[in-house]
TORKOL-4160 file (C-alpha; in steps of 0.2 Angstrom, whole numbers, padded with zeros to 4 digits, m for minus):
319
<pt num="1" X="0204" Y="0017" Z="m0202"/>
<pt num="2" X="0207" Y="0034" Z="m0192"/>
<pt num="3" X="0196" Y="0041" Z="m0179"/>
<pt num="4" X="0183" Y="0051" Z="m0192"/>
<pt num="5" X="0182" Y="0036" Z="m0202"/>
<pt num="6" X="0179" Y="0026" Z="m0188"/>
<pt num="7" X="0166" Y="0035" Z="m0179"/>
<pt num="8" X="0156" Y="0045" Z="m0194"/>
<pt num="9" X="0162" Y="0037" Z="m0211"/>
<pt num="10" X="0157" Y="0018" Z="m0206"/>
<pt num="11" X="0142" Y="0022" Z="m0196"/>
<pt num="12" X="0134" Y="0033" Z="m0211"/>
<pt num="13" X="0143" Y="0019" Z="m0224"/>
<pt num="14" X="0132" Y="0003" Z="m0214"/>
<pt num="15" X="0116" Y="0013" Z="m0212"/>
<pt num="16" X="0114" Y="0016" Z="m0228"/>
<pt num="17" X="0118" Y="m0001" Z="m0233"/>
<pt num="18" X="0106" Y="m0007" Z="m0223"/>
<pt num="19" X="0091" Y="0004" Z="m0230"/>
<pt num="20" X="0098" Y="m0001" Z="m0248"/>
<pt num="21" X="0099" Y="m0019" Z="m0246"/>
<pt num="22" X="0079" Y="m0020" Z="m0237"/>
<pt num="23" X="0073" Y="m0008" Z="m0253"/>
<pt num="24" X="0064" Y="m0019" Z="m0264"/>
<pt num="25" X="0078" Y="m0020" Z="m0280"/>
<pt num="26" X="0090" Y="m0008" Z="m0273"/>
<pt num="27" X="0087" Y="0011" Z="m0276"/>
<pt num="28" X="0103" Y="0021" Z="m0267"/>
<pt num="29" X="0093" Y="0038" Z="m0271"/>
<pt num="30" X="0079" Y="0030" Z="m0261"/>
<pt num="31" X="0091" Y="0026" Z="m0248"/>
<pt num="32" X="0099" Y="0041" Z="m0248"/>
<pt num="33" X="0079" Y="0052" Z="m0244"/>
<pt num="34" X="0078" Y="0039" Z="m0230"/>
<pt num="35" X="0096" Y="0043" Z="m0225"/>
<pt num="36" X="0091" Y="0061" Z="m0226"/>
<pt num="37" X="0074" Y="0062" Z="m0218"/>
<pt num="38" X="0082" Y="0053" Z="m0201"/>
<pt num="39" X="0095" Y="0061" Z="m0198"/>
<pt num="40" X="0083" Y="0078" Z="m0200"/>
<pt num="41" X="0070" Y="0069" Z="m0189"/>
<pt num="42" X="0085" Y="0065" Z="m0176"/>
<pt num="43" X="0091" Y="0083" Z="m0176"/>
<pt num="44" X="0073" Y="0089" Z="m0173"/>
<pt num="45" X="0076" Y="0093" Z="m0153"/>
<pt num="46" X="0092" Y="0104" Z="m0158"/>
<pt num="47" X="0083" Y="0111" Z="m0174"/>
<pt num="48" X="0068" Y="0117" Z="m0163"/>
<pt num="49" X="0081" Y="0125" Z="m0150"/>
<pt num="50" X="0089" Y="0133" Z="m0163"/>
<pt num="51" X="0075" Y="0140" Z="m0170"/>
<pt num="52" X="0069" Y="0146" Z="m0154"/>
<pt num="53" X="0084" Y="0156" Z="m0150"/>
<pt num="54" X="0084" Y="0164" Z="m0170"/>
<pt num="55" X="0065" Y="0170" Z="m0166"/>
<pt num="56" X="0070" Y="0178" Z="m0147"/>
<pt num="57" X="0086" Y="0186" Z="m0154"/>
<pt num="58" X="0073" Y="0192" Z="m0166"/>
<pt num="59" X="0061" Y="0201" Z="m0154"/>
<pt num="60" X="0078" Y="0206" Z="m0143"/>
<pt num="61" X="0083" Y="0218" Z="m0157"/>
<pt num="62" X="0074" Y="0235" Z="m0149"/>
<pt num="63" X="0081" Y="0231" Z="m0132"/>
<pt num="64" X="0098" Y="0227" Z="m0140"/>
<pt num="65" X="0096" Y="0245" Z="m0148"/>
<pt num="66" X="0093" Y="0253" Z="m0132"/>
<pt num="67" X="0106" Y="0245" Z="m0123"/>
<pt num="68" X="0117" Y="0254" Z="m0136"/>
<pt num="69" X="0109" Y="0270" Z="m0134"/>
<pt num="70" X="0113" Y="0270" Z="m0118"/>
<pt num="71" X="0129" Y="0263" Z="m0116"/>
<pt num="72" X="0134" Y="0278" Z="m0128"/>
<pt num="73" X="0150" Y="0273" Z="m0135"/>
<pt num="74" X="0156" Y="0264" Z="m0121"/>
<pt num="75" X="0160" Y="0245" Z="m0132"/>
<pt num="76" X="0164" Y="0238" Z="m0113"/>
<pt num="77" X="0148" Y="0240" Z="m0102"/>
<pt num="78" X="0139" Y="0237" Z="m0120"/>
<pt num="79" X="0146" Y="0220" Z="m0120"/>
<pt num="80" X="0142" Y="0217" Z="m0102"/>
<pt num="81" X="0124" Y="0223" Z="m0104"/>
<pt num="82" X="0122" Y="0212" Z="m0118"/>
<pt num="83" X="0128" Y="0199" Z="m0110"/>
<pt num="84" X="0118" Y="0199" Z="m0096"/>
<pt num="85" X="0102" Y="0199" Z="m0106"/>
<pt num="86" X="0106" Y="0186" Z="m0115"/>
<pt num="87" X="0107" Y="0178" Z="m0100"/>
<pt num="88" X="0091" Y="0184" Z="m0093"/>
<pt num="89" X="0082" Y="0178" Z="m0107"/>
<pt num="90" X="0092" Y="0161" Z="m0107"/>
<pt num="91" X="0100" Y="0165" Z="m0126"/>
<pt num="92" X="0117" Y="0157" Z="m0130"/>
<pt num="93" X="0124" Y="0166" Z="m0148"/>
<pt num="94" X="0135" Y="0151" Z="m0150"/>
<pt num="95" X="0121" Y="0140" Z="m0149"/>
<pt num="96" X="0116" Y="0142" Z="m0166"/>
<pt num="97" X="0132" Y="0134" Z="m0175"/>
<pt num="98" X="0126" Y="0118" Z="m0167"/>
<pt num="99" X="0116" Y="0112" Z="m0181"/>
<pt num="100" X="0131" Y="0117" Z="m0192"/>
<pt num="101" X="0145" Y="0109" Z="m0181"/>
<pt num="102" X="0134" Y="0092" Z="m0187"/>
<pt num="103" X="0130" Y="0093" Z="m0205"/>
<pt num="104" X="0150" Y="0097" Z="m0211"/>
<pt num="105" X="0155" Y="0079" Z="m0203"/>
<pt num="106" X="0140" Y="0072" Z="m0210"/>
<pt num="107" X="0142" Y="0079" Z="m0227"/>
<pt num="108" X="0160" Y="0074" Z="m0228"/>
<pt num="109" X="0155" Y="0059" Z="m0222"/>
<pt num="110" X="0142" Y="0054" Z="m0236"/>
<pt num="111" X="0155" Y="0061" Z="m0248"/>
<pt num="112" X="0166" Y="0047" Z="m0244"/>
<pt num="113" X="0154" Y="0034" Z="m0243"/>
<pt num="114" X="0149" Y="0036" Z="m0261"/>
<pt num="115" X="0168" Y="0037" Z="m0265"/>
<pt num="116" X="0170" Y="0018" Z="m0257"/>
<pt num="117" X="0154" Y="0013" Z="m0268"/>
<pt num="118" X="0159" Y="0022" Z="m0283"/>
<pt num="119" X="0178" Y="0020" Z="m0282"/>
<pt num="120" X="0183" Y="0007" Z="m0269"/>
<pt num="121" X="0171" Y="m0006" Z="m0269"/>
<pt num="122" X="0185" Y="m0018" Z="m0265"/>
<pt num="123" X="0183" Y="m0009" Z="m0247"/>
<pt num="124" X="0163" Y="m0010" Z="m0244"/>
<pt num="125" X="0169" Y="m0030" Z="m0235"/>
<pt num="126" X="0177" Y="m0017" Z="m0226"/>
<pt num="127" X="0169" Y="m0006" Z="m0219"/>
<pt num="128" X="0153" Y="m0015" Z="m0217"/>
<pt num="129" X="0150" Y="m0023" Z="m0199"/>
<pt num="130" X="0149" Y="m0042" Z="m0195"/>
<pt num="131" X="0129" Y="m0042" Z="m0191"/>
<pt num="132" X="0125" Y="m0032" Z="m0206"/>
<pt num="133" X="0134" Y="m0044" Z="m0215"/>
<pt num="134" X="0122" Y="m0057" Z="m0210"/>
<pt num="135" X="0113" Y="m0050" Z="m0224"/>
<pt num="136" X="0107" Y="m0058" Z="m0239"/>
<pt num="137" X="0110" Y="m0041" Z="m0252"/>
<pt num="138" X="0125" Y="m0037" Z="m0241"/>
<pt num="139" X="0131" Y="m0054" Z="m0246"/>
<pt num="140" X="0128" Y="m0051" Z="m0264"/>
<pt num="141" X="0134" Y="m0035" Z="m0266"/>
<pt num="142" X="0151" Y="m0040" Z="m0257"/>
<pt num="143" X="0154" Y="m0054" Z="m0267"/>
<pt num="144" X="0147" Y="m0044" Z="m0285"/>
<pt num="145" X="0151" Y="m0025" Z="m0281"/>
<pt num="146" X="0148" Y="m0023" Z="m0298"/>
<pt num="147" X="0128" Y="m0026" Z="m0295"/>
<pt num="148" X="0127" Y="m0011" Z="m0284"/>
<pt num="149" X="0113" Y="0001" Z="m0293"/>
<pt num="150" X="0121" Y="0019" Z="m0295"/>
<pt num="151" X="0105" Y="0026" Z="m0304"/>
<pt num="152" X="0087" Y="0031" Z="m0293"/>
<pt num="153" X="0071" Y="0026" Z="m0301"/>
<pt num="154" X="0083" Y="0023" Z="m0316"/>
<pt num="155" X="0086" Y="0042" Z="m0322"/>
<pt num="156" X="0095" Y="0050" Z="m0308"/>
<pt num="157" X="0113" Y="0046" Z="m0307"/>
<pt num="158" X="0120" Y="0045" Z="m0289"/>
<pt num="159" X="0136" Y="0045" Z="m0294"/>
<pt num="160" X="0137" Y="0056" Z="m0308"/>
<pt num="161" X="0139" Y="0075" Z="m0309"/>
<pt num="162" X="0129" Y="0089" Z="m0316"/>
<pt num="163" X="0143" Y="0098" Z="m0324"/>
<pt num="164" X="0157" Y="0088" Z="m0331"/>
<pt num="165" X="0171" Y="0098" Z="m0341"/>
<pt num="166" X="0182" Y="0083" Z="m0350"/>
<pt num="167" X="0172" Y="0080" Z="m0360"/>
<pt num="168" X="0161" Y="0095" Z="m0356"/>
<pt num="169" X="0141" Y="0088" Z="m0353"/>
<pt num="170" X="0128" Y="0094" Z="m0344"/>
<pt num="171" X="0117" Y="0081" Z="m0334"/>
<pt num="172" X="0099" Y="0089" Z="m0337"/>
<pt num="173" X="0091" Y="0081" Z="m0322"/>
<pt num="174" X="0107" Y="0084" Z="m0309"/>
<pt num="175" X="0105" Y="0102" Z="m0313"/>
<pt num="176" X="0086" Y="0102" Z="m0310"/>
<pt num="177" X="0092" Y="0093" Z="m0293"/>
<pt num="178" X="0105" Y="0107" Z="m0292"/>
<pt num="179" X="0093" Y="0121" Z="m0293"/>
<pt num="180" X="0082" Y="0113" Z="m0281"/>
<pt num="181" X="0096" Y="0113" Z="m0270"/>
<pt num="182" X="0100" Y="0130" Z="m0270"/>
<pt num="183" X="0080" Y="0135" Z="m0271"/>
<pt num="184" X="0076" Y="0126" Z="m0254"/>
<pt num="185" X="0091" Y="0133" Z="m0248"/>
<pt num="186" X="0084" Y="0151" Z="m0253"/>
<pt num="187" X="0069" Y="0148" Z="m0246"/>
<pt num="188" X="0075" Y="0138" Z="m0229"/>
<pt num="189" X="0086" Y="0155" Z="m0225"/>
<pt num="190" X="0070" Y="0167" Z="m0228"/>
<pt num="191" X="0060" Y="0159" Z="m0217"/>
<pt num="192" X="0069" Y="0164" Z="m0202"/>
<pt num="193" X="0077" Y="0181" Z="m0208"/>
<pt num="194" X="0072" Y="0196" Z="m0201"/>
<pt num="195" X="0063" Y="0210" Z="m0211"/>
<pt num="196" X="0074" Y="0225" Z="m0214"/>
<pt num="197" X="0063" Y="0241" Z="m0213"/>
<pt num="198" X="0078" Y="0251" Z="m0219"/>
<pt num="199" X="0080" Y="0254" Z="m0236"/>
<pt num="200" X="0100" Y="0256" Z="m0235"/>
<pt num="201" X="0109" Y="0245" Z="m0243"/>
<pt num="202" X="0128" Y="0239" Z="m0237"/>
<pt num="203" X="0136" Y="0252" Z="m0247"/>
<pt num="204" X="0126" Y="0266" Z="m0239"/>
<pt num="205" X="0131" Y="0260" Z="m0223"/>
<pt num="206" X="0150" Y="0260" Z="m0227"/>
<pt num="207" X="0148" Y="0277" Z="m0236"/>
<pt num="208" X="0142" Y="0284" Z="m0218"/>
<pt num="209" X="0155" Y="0274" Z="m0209"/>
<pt num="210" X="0168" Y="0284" Z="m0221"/>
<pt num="211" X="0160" Y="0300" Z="m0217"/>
<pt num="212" X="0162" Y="0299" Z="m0198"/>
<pt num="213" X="0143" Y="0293" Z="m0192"/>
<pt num="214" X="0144" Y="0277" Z="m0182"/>
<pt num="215" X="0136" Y="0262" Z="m0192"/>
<pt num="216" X="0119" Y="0254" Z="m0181"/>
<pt num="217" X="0123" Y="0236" Z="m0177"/>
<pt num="218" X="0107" Y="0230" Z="m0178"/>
<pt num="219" X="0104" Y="0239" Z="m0197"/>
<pt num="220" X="0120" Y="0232" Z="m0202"/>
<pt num="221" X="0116" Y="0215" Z="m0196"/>
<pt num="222" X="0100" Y="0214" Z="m0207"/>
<pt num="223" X="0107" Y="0220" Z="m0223"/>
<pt num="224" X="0119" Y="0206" Z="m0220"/>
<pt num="225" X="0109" Y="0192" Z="m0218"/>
<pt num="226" X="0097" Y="0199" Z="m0232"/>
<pt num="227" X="0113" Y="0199" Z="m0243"/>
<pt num="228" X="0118" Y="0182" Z="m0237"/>
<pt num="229" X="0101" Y="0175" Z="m0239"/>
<pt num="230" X="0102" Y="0180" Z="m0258"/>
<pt num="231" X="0123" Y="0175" Z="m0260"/>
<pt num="232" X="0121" Y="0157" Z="m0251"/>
<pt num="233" X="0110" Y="0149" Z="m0262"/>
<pt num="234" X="0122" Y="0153" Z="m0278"/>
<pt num="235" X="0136" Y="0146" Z="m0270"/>
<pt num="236" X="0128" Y="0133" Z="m0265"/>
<pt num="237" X="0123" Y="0128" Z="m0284"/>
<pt num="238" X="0139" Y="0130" Z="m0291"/>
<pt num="239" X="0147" Y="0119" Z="m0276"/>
<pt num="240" X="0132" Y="0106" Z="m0278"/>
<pt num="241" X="0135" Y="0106" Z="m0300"/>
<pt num="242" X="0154" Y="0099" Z="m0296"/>
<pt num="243" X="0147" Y="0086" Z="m0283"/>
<pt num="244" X="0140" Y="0070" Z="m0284"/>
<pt num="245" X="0120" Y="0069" Z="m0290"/>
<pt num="246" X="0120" Y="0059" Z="m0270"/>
<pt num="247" X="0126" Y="0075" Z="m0263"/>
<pt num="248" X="0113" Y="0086" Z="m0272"/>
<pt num="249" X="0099" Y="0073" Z="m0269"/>
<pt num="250" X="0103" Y="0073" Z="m0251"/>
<pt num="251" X="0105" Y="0093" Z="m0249"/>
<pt num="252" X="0089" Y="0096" Z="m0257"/>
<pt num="253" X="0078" Y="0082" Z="m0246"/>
<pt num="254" X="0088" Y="0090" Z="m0231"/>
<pt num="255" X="0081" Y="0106" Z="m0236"/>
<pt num="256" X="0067" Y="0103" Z="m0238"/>
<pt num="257" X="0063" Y="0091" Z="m0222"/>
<pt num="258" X="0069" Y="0109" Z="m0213"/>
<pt num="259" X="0057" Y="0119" Z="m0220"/>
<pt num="260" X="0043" Y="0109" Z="m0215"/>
<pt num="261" X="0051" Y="0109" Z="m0198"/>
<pt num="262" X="0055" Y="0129" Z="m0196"/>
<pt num="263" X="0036" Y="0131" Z="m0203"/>
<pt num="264" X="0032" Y="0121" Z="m0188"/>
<pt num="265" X="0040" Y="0130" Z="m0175"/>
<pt num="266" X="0036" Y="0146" Z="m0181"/>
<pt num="267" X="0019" Y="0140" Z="m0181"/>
<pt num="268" X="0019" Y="0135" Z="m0163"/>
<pt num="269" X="0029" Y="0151" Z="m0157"/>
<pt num="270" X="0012" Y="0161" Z="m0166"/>
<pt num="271" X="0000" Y="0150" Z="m0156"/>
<pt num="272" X="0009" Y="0153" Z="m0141"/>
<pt num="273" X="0006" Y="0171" Z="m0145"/>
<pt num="274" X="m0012" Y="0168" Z="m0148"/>
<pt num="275" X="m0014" Y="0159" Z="m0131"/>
<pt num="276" X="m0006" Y="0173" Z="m0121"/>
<pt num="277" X="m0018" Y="0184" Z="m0128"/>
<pt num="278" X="m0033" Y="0172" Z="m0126"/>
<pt num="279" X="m0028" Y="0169" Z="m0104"/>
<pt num="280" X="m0029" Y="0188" Z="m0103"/>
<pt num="281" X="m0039" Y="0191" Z="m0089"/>
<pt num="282" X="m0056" Y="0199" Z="m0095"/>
<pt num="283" X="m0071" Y="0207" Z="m0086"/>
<pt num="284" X="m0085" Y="0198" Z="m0082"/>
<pt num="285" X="m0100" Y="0212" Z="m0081"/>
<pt num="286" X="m0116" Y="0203" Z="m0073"/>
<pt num="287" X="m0132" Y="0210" Z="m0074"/>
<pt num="288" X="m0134" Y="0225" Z="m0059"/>
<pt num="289" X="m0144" Y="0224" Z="m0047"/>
<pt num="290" X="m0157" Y="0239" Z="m0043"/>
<pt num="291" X="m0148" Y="0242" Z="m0027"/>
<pt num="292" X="m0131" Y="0241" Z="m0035"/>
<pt num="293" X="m0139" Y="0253" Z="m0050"/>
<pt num="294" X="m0143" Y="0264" Z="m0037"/>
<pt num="295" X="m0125" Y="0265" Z="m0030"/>
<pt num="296" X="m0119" Y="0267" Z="m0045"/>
<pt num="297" X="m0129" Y="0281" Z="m0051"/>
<pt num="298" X="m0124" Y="0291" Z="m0034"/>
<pt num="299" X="m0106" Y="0294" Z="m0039"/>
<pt num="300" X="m0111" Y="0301" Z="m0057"/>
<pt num="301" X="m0124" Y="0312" Z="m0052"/>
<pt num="302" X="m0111" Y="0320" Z="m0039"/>
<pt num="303" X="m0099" Y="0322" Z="m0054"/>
<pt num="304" X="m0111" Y="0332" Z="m0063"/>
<pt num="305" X="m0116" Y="0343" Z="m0047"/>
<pt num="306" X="m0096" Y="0345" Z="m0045"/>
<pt num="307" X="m0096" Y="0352" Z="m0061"/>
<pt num="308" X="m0112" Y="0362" Z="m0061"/>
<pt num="309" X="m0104" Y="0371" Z="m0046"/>
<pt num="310" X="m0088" Y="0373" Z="m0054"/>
<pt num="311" X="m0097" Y="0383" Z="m0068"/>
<pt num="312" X="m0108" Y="0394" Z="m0058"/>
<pt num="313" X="m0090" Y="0398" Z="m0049"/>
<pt num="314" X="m0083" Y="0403" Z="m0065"/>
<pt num="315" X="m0096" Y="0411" Z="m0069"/>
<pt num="316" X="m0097" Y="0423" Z="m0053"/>
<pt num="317" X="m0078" Y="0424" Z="m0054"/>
<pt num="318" X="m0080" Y="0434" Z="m0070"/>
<pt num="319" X="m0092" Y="0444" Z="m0062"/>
């Protein structure tokens, strides 16, 4: 085995045997959720980082506009402002492709492991580790690969595809999962895309561009994500369609694990709004004394003589 097989592929490969072989008769979808749900639930502290820096990026966008405004043209002390308030605000813009840099070798990884259960069998003695091979289901599915369950809840195939073309068949359930995929995916992205205001579209801002008036950054970056919030999703259907059901089963529980968790810390950046406001400080106005009335009355009653005297001055002045 090389490094990636070594390090991702048979970890990934004897966690999920494990999960399959304590589920009561052997569901591989089932195992594949549970799969899912931890490794979501273990990228929860660089999820909730990410997230964070999404929102402030967010709220930096009217600074970020002035900063160009005031650089006027100059790209070089733009870049350096920038990158001193990114600093200042403790923002890394690479920091984001973190949760990325993890779910490709995961997804590659699962992809494989289905191909050993599916296709290579022969390998599972293989790749499994000595303790897990202490047990029992282990045991059997080594000697008897051919016992290994491929369906979940005996509809959805894990190893099937929802599109097949030789013969051409449409797996009905797959392509529900498929969709599902793609919706979650929709929906994960709008949660944390900004609102654009501006009613250009990309094409507007390409015809300006042509026409000699400098394109806004900020503007173009919206319509971009707005347009790849809406493109992502599609591709991502007719990428999950040519995939094994596992895949698409996995995608969509990933999904939907994430929105729960962006709702979450979305949540709590709104409460930590509502608590700044609520430690405002606020005036305490006790009940005046009759002395402190009277003190208080003074200066007003001067302010009215002030201005009663500025009147009468007026007034002579005219005359």
């Amino acid at each position: 085995m090389d490094i990636f097989q070594l390090l991702i592929v048979q970890p990934i490969f004897n966690l999920l045997i494990v999960i399959y072989s304590i589920i009561p008769g052997g569901d591989f979808g089932v195992a594949v959720i549970i799969f899912t749900v931890l490794v979501r639930l273990a990228m929860w502290p660089l999820v909730k980082k990410q997230l964070h820096q999404t929102k402030a990026m967010q709220k930096m966008q009217p600074e970020l506009a002035r900063i160009k405004k005031e650089t006027k043209g100059n790209k070089q002390l733009e870049g350096v402002k920038m990158m001193e308030l990114y600093k200042k605000h403790d923002i890394s813009p690479f920091r984001s492709i973190g949760i990325l840099l993890i779910q490709v070798p995961i997804f590659i990884a699962l992809y494989q492991v289905i191909q050993i259960f599916t296709l290579h069998r022969d390998k599972i003695d293989q790749y499994t580790y000595a303790f897990v091979k202490a047990l029992a289901p282990v045991q059997d599915l080594i000697a008897h690969p051919e016992h290994f369950n491929e369906t979940s809840l005996g509809i959805i195939s894990m190893t099937g595809r929802a599109l097949t073309t030789n013969p051409f068949s449409i797996n009905i359930v797959l392509m529900i999962l498929a969709i599902g995929a793609a919706y979650t995916q929709y929906i994960m992205a709008k949660q944390i895309t900004p609102k654009n205001k501006s009613k250009k579209r990309l094409r507007d801002i390409m015809s300006e561009a042509s026409a000699g008036k400098e394109a806004d950054k900020s503007e173009m970056n919206s319509i971009m994500m707005g347009s790849m919030t809406k493109f992502l999703p599609v591709m991502m259907f007719l990428i999950i369609i040519n995939l094994p059901g596992a895949i698409a089963l996995y995608y969509t529980v990933s999904n939907i694990v994430a929105v729960f968790q962006q709702s979450r810390v979305l949540k709590e950046d709104t409460d930590e709004m509502i608590e700044i406001a609520d430690e405002a400080p606020v005036t305490v106005h006790k009940k005046a004394t009759a002395k402190a009335r009277a003190k208080d009355a003074q200066p007003a009653t001067i302010i009215r003589i002030k201005a009663k005297d500025q009147g009468s001055w007026q007034g002579k002045k005219k005359g």
